[in-house]
C-alpha positions in Angstrom: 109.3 122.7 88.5 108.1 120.0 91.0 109.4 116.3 89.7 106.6 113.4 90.0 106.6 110.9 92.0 107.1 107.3 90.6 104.1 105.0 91.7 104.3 101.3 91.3 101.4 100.0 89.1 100.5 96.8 90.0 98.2 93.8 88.3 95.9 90.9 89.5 98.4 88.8 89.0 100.6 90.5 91.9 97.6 91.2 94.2 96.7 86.9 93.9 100.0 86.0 94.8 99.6 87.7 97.8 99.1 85.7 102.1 95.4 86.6 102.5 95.5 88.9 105.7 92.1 89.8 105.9 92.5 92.8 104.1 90.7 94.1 100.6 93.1 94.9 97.9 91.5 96.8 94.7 93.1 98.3 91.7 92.1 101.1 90.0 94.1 101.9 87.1 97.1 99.9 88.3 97.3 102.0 91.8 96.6 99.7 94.4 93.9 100.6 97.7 93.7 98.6 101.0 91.0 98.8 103.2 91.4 96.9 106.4 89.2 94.5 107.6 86.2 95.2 110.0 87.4 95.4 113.4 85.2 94.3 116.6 82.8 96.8 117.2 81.6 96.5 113.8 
């Protein structure tokens, strides 16, 4: 039997307190997603 696997749930509260670094931060259901900024070509 496979154990799970913790995953930190995070809240707005954590993501504000945050250094903006140019990336976007987004929760979905606590489980946080980073996409990174546009680079140059774009």
């Amino acid at each position: 039997m496979a154990m799970p696997i913790a995953v930190p749930r995070y809240t707005v509260d954590d993501i504000e307190s945050w250094p903006d670094d140019g990336n976007r931060y987004e929760l979905l259901d606590g489980v946080l997603l980073v996409t990174p900024s546009p680079g140059v070509p774009h």
